[in-house]
N, C-alpha and C positions, 0 to 999 in steps of 0.2 A: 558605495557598498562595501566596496575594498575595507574601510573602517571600522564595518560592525563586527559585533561577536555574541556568536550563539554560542549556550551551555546546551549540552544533551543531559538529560537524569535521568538515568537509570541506562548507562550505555549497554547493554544487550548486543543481539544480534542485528537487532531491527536499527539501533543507535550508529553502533561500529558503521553499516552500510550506510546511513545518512550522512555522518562525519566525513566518509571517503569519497562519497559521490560530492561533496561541496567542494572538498578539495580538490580532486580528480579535473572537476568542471570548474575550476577556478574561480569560482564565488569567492571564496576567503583563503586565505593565507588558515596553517594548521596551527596556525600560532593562534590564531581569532576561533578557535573554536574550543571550549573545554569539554572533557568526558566525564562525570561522576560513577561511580558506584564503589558500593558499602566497602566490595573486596576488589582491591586494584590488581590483586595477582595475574587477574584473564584478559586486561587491559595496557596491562604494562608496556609489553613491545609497541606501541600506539606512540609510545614516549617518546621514542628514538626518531620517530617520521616527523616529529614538530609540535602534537596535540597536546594540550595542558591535560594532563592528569590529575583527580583529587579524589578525595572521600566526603570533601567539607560540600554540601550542595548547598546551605548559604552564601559560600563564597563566591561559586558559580555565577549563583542567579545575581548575585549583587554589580558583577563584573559584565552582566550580557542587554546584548540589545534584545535577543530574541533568545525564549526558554523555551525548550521541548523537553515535554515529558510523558519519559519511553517506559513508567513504571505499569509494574500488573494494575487489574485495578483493586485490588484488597490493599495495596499497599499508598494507594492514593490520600488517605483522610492521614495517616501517619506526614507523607512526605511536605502537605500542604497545609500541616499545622506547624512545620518544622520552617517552611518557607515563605510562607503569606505576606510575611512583614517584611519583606526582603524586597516585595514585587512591586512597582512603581505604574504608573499611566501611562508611564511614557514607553516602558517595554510592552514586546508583544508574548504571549504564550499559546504555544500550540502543543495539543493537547493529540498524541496517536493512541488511545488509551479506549479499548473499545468499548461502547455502552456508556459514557459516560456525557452527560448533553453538557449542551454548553451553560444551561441554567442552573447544572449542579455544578461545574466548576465555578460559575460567576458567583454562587454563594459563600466562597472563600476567601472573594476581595471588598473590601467597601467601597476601594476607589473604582473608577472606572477603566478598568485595566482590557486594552484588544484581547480577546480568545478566537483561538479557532481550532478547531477540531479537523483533526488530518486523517483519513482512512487510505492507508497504503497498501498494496498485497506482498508475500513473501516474493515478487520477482525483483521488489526493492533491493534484494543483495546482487544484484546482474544488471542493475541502471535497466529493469524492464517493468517497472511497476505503473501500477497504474492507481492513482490519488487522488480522492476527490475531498473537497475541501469545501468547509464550510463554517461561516461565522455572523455573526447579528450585527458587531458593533467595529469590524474592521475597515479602515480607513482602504481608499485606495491604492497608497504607497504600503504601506504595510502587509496586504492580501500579495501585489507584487511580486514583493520579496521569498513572501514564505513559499508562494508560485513558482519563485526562479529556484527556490529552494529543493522544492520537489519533480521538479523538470528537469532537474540535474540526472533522477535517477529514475525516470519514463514520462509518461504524461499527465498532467493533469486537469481537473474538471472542478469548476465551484457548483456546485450544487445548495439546494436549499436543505436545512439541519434536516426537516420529516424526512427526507430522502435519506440519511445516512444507513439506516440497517438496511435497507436495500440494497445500497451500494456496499455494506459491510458482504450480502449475501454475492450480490452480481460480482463484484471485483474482487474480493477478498475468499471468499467459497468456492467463488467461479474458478479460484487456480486449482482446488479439487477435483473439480467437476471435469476440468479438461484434461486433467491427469488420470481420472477414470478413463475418458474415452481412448486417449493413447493409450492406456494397457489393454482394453478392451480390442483396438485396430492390431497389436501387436501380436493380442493371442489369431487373432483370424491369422494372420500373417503366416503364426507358424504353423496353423492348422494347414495352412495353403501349401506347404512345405518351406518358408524359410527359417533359417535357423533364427532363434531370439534376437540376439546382437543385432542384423540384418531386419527382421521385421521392424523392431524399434526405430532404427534408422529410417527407415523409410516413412515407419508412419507420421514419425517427429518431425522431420521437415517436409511433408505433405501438409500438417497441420501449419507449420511457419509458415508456408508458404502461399497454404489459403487463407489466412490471416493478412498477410503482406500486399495479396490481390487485391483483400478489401481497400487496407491503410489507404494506396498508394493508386490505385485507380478511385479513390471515393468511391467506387460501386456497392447496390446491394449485393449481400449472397445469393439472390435467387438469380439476380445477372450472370454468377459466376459459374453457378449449376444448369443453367444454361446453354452454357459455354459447353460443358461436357457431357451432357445428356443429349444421345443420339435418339431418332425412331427406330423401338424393337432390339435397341441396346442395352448391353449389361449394367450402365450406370443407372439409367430409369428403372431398371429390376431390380435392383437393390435397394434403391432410394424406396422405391415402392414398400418392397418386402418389409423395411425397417418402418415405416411408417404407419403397414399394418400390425406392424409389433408394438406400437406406441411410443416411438424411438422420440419425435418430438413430445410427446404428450406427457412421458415418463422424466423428460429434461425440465418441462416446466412445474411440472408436479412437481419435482425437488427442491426446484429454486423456493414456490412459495411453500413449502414444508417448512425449511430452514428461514425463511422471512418468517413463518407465525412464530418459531421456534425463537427465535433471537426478539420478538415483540413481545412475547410471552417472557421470558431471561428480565427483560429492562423494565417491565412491568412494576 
């Protein structure tokens, strides 16, 4: 593994975190990894830690075991008439580039080149992301790799392609969604009398922390509410109250809001 070398194109923000989580977690050397884009100036300090810097993305891909590509996707039909002939069978590409199947990017190769399609979320830059991945024609060494690749920086899950905008909404949306409800707990907090700084805190690792019950005891959540829901106590009074406010029913109404939304968009 030590041997190969991934190109990132279109090093962004999304790219930078993936470059540092392989090296970080000792997949490759920063030598074995190159960074592209058009303008090196927000990239540069990268140089000095060991990463191959370029503008050339032929050269890149020409030089890697494994291509990812971190571009928009307006700028995808440009990058991949620029690169096609560069991409071999024997490399792999993965593809973090939302809305885009893996049967529109297989239209850009004749040979039979591995794809796979990565859906990360923004906890990617904190090694807390969560990725699910998915591909038609990946080999099991190669699924592997792009797996150790992305477990460097949280967990990941291969799911089947129809599953991906769901998982774009669940994993990807879902860091909104959770970030709604922490501001949400925050403002009760200060309403309760504490100061902002102080609500926040509390509610942000109340939330780690009931996340963490689940991970690490494999339990459901209802086990856990359980656990804290007394007879003719204040947790089951509010659990209640929220419920008849449509606290769960308002959560999944949004999820498939933004599912029809995002099927509608790819349409």
């Amino acid at each position: 593994m030590s041997n190969k070398k991934i190109s990132i194109i279109g090093a962004g923000n999304l790219g930078i975190s993936l470059a540092k989580g392989i090296v970080q977690k000792d997949l490759l050397p920063a030598s074995n990894v190159i960074l592209t884009r058009r303008h090196l100036e927000s990239i540069e300090w990268m140089r000095k830690d060991g990463y191959t810097i370029t503008d050339q993305n032929v050269d890149a891909v020409s030089k890697s075991d494994v291509v990812i590509l971190c571009v928009q996707p307006q700028q995808l039909n440009m990058l991949m008439e620029e690169i096609k002939d560069s991409i071999s069978r024997d490399q792999t590409v993965v593809s973090v580039i939302t809305g885009v199947s893996l049967e529109e990017l297989g239209k850009y190769f004749e040979n039979d080149v591995t794809i796979i399609r990565a859906m990360p979320n923004t906890a990617i830059a904190i090694g807390e992301s969560m990725t699910c991945l998915a591909s038609e024609n990946g080999s099991a060494g190669k699924m592997a790799f792009v797996e150790s690749v992305f477990n460097s920086l949280g967990e990941t899950m291969v799911i089947d392609e129809r599953l991906m905008q769901a998982a774009t909404v669940l994993g990807a949306s879902g860091i909104a969604f959770f970030m709604r409800y922490l501001r949400a707990a925050t403002q009760g907090g200060i309403q309760m009398g504490f100061h902002p700084e102080e609500a926040q805190k509390i509610a942000v690792q109340t939330a780690r922390g009931a996340a963490s019950l689940v991970i690490l005891d494999k339990s459901h959540p209802e086990v856990e509410i359980d656990k804290v829901t007394t007879p003719q106590g204040c947790t089951i009074e509010g659990l209640n109250e929220m419920e008849h406010q449509g606290f769960s029913s308002a959560l999944i109404k949004g999820l498939m809001t933004s599912f029809h939304k995002i099927k509608l968009i790819n349409q």
